[in-house]
C-alpha positions as CSV (number, residue, x, y, z in Angstrom):
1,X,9.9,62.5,58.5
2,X,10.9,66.0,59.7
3,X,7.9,66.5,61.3
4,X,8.0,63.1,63.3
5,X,11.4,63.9,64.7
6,X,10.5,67.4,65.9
7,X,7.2,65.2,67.8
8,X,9.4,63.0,69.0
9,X,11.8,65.4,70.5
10,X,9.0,67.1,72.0
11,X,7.6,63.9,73.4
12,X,11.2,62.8,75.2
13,X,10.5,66.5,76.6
14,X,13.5,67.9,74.9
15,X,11.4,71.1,73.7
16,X,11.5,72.4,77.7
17,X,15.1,73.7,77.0
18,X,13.8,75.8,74.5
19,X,10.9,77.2,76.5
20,X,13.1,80.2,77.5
21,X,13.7,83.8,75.9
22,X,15.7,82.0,73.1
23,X,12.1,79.4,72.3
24,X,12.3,80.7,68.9
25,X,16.2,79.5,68.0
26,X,15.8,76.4,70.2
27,X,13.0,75.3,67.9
28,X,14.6,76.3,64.3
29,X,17.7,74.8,65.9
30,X,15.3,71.6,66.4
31,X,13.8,71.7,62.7
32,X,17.4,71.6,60.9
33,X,18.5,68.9,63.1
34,X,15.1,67.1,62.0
35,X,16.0,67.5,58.3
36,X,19.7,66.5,58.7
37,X,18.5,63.4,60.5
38,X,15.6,62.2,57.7
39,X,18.6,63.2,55.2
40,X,20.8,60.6,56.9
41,X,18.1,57.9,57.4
42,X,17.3,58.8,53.6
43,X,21.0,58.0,52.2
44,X,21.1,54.6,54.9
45,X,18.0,53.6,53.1
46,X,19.6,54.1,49.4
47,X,22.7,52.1,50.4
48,X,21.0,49.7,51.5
49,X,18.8,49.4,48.4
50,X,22.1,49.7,46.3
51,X,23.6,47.0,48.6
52,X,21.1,44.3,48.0
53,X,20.9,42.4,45.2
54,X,17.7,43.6,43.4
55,X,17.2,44.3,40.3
56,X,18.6,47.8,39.1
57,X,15.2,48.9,37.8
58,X,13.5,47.9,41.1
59,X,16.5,49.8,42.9
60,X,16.0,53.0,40.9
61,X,12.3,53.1,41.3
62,X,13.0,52.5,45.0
63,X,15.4,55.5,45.0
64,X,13.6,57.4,43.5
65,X,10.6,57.7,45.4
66,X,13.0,58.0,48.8
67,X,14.5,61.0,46.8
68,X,10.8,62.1,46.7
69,X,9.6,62.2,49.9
70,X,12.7,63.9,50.7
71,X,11.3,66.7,48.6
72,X,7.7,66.8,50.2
């Protein structure tokens, strides 16, 4: 997901900011706001799956592998 969000950014053209003598901070600047962003879509996705009414082995597994490809 990280990696989508940097494309992204770079496809709005938000990366020519960072094209200047600071590139280098503009882009590790651009990779933690990636990360915060897929953690925030990660937890909306686990309230959600704790919100609906499924059953609690089907939400754990669910969870669980969100929790995992944060790890990737």
């Amino acid at each position: 997901m990280t990696q989508a969000i940097i494309v992204m950014a770079r496809d709005s053209g938000m990366e020519l900011y960072g094209l200047g003598k600071d590139r280098a901070r503009f882009v590790h600047h651009l990779e933690a706001f990636a990360k915060l962003v897929a953690e925030a879509e990660r937890e909306a996705f686990k309230q959600i799956i704790n919100e609906t009414p499924f059953s609690k082995w089907f939400q754990a597994d669910v969870i669980e592998a969100i929790d995992k490809r944060g790890q990737a």
